[in-house]
C-alpha positions in Angstrom: 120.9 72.3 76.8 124.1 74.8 76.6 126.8 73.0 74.7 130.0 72.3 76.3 132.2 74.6 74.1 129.5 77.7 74.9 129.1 77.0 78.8 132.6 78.7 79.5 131.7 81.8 77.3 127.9 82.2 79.1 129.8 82.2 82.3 132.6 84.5 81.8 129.8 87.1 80.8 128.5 86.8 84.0 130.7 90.0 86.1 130.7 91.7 82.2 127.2 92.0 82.3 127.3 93.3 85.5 129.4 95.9 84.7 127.7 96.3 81.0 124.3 95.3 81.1 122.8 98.4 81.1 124.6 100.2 78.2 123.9 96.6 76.4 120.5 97.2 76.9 119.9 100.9 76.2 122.1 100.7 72.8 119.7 97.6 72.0 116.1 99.4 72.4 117.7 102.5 70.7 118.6 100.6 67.5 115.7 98.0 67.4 113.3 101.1 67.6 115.0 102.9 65.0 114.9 99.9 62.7 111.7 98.7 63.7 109.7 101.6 65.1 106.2 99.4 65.2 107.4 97.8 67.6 106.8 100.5 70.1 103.2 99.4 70.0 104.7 96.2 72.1 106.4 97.9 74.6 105.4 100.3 77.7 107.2 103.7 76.5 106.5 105.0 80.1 108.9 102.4 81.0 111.4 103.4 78.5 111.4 106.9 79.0 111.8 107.0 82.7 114.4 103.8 81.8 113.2 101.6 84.1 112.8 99.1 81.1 116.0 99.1 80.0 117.6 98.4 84.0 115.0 95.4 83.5 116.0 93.8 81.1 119.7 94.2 81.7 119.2 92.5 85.0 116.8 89.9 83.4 119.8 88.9 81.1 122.0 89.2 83.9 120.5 86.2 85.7 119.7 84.5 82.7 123.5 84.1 82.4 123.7 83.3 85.8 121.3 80.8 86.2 121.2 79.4 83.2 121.9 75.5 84.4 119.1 76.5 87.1 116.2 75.2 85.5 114.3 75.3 89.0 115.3 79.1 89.3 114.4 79.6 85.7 111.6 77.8 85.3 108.9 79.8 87.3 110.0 83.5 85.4 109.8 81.8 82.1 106.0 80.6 82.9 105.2 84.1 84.2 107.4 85.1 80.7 105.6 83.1 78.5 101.9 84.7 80.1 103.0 88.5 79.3 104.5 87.5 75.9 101.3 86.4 75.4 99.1 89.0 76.7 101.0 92.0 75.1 100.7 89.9 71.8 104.5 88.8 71.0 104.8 85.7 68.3 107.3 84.5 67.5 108.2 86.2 64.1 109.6 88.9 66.7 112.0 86.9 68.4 114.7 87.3 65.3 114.4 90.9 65.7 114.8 91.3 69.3 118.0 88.4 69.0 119.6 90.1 65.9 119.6 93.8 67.5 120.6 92.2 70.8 123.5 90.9 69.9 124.8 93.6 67.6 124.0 95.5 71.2 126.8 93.3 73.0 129.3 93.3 70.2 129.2 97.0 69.8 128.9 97.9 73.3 132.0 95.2 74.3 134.3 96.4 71.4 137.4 93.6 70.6 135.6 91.5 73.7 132.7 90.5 72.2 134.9 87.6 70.1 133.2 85.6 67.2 133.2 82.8 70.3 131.4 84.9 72.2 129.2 86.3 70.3 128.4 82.6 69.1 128.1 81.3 72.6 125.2 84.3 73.2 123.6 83.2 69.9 123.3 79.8 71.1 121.9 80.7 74.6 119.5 83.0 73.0 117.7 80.7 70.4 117.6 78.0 73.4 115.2 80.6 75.6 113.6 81.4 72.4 112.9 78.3 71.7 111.2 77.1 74.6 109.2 80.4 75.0 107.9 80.0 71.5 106.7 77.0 72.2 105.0 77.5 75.5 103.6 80.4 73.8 102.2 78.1 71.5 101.1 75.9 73.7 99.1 78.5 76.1 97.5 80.0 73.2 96.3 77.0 72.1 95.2 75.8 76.1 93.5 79.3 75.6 91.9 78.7 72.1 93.2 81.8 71.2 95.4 83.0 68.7 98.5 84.9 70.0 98.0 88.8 70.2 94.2 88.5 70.7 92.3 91.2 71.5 88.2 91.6 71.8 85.7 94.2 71.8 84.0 94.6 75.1 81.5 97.4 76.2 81.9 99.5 79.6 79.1 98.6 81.4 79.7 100.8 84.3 82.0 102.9 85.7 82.6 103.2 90.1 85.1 105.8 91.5 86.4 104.1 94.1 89.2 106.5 95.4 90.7 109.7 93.9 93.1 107.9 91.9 91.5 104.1 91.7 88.6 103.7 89.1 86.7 100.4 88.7 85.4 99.3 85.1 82.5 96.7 84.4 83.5 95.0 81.2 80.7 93.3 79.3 80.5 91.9 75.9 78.2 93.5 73.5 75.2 91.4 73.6 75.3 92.2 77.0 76.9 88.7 78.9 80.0 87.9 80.5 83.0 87.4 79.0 83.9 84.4 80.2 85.3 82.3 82.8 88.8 82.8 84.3 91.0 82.5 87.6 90.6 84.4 90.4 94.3 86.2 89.8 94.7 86.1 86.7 94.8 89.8 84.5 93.9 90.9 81.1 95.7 93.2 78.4 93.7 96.6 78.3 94.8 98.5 74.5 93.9 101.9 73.9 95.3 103.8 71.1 97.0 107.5 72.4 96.4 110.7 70.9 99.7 110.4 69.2 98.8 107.1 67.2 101.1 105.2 69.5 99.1 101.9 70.4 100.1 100.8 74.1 98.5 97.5 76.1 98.8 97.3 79.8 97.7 94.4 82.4 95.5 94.8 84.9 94.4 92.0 87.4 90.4 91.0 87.3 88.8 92.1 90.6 86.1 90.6 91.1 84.5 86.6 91.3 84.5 84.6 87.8 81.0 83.9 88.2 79.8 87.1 88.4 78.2 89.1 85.5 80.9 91.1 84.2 84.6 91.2 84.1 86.0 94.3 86.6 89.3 95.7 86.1 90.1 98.2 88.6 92.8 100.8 87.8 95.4 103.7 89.8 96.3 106.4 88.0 99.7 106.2 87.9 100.9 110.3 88.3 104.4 111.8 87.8 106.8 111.2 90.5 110.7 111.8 90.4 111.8 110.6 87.3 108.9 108.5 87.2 106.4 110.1 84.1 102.7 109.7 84.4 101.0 106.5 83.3 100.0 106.7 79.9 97.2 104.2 79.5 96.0 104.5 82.9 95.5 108.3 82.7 94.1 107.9 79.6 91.4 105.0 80.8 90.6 107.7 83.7 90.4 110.9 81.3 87.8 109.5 78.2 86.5 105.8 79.2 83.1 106.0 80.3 80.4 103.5 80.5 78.7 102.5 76.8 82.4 102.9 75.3 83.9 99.9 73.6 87.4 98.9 74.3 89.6 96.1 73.3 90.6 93.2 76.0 92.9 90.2 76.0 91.9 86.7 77.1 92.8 86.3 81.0 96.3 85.2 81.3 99.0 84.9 84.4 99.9 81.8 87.0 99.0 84.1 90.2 96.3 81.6 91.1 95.5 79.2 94.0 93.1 76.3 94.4 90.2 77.8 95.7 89.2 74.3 97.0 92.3 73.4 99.0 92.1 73.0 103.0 94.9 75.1 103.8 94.8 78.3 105.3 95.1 81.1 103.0 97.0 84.5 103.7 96.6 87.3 101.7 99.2 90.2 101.8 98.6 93.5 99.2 99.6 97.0 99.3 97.8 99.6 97.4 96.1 98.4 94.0 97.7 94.9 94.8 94.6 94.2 96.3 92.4 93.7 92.8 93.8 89.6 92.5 92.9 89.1 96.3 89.7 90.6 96.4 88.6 88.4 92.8 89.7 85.6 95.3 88.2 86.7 98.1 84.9 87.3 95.7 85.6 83.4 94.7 85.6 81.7 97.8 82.9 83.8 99.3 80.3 83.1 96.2 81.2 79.4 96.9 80.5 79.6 100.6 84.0 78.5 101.7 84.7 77.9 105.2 88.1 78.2 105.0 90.6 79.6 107.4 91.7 83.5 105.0 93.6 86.3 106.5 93.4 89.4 104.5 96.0 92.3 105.4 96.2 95.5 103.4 98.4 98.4 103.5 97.7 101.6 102.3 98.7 105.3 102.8 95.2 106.2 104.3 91.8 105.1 104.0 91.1 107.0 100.9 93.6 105.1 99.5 91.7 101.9 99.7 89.8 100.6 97.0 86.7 98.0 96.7 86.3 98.4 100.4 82.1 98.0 100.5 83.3 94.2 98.6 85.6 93.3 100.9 82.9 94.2 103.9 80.2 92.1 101.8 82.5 88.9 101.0 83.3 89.1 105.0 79.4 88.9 105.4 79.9 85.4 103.6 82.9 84.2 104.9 83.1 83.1 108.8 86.7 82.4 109.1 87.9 85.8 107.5 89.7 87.8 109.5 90.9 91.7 107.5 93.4 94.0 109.0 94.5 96.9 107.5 98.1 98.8 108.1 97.8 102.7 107.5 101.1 103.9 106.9 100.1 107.9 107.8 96.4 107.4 108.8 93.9 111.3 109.0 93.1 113.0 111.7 89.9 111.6 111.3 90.4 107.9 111.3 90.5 106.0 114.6 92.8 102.6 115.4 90.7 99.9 115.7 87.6 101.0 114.3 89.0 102.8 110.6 92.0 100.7 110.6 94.0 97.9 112.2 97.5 99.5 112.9 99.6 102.4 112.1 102.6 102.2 109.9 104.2 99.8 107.9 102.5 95.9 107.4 104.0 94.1 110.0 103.1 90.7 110.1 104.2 89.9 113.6 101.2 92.3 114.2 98.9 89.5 112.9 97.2 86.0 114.2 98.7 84.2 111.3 97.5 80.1 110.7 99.9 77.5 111.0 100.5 75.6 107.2 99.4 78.4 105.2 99.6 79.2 102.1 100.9 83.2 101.4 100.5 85.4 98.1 101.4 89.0 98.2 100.8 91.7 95.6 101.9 94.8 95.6 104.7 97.4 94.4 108.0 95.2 94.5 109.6 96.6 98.0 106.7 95.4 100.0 106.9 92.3 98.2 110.6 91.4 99.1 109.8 93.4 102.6 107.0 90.6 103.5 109.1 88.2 101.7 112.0 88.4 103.8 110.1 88.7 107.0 108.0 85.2 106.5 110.9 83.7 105.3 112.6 84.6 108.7 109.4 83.5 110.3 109.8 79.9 109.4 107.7 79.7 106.2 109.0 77.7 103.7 109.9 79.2 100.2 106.7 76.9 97.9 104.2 78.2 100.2 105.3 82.0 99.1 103.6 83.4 95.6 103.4 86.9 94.6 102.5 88.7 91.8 105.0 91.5 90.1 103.8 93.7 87.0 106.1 96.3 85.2 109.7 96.7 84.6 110.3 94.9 87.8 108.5 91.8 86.9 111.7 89.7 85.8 114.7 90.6 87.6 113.2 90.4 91.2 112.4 87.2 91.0 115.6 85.1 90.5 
């Protein structure tokens, strides 16, 4: 807990953070990279450069400070935290160097303001969130039986073009087997090593049934957009990785699971490659024969924007109370409502039959998130029957 002589400090940062968060945070990458320059191996550069990683983490801090007494705000991004620590290999000999150049970010960035006080008071708060992330770091890793920063070989055991831009990978281990169990959900850390030496790991939710023969990742290329710059990894996975190549693989992490046995109603809601964690559940339940109330909706551009669509047709072929609708926000010439797709435009979800005492998960880029959000909120569903899964730069300050 906050002492009492650091609480008033934590709080008066709150509007000075607002106002400086973002030249905090810039000014700290700039000088923990110039120090440290390994550590770009940890970090998604494509998020740097475009800075989306640097508004991130300045509004991460930002509620930090704000919530920091919140310890039912707090505690769910901390869990989610603790998984991508994990999966991107952090440990905890880097939390010294990401608190040192941190705060010599504020003090140089806040001039006279930053007093010792202050500057103390940040110190404090900082080795109390360290501290409980290195230990539930610990403590995953060892629920895992792995140690932190794990990676393992695993061979590409096929490769299926799925859409233009979305490429599914078979992932076997090298005598041939699966790699193991995990959640329906859950991701794994794919590193691949760019033709400039940088290292870079990136998640990518498993598609496809635990019990099934393979681990499946399936992944977008991510293009140039704005000041958005091209994905790095997943260009690079669509460019050279073919099937019989090797690459290196994280243990499953992330919370973005629900009990596949439970008798509630279970709503799906993903746009674009948000729909790899429903379809491994959707894989799950079918392979166990649930009867179980589901709703699957999708949204997607067109239908050559829709991936693992034959999977989704065979897990409906095992599940009689699955009902899929699909929202195609500028549908072809060529596709018909009601046979190609459900409805035109936007997911709407007043457009669909959905079950009473449900539980919801969405996935997807973070605007239809809070979209869908909103609108089942103001449809009467309470706030613990909402989950969602948020990867990138976005993944900590949309969620307090």
């Amino acid at each position: 807990m906050l002492s009492a002589a650091s609480r008033p400090y934590i709080d008066a940062s709150v509007p000075v953070l607002r106002e400086h968060g973002l030249a905090i945070t810039r000014h700290f990458y700039a000088s923990m990279f110039e120090a440290h320059p390994e550590l770009r191996n940890l970090f998604n550069m494509g998020n740097q450069a475009s800075g989306a990683q640097q508004q991130s983490l300045a509004s991460a801090v930002f509620a930090y400070a704000a919530n920091i007494d919140n310890a039912a705000a707090l505690g769910p991004v901390l869990e989610r935290i603790v998984h991508k620590h994990v999966s991107v290999g952090i440990t905890p000999s880097h939390y010294p160097i990401v608190g040192r150049h941190l705060l010599g970010a504020i003090k140089d960035v806040l001039g006279d303001a930053a007093t010792p006080e202050l500057i103390a008071a940040w110190d404090e708060a900082y080795w109390l969130l360290a501290g409980e992330l290195i230990a539930a770091e610990a403590r995953l890793s060892e629920r895992t039986h792995a140690p932190l920063g794990t990676l393992r070989e695993l061979v590409v055991a096929d490769v299926d073009r799925e859409t233009d831009h979305i490429v599914s990978y078979y992932l076997r281990t090298p005598e041939g087997g699966s790699p193991g169990e995990f959640s329906p959900g859950q991701y794994v850390s794919v590193s691949v090593t760019l033709p400039d030496g940088l290292q870079q790991r990136r998640q990518y939710s498993l598609s496809d049934a635990p019990d099934a023969p393979h681990w499946r990742i399936t992944v977008k290329r991510e293009d140039a957009a704005d000041t958005k710059p091209a994905g790095q990894v997943s260009n690079w996975l669509h460019a050279h990785l073919k099937a019989g190549d090797r690459i290196l693989v994280s243990p499953p992490y992330g919370e973005f699971t629900t009990p596949l046995d439970a008798a509630r109603p279970l709503v799906l809601l993903s746009a674009g490659v948000g729909i790899t964690p429903m379809m491994s559940m959707v894989a799950a339940l079918a392979a166990k024969g649930s009867r179980r109330e589901i709703v699957f909706a999708h949204a997607a551009r067109h239908g050559s924007h829709v991936a693992l669509r034959r999977h989704l047709a065979f897990a409906a072929t095992q599940l009689p109370h699955l009902s899929v609708a699909t929202f195609f926000e500028t549908p072809q010439s060529s596709e018909r409502e009601g046979t190609d797709y459900s409805f035109a435009g936007r997911m709407d979800i007043s457009r669909l039959a959905l079950p009473a005492n449900a539980d919801y998960l969405l996935c997807g880029p973070v605007p239809f998130m809070q979209t869908q959000w909103r609108a089942l909120r103001d449809a009467g569903v309470p706030a613990e029957r909402l989950h969602r899964e948020v990867f990138g730069p976005d993944a900590l300050d949309h969620l307090l």
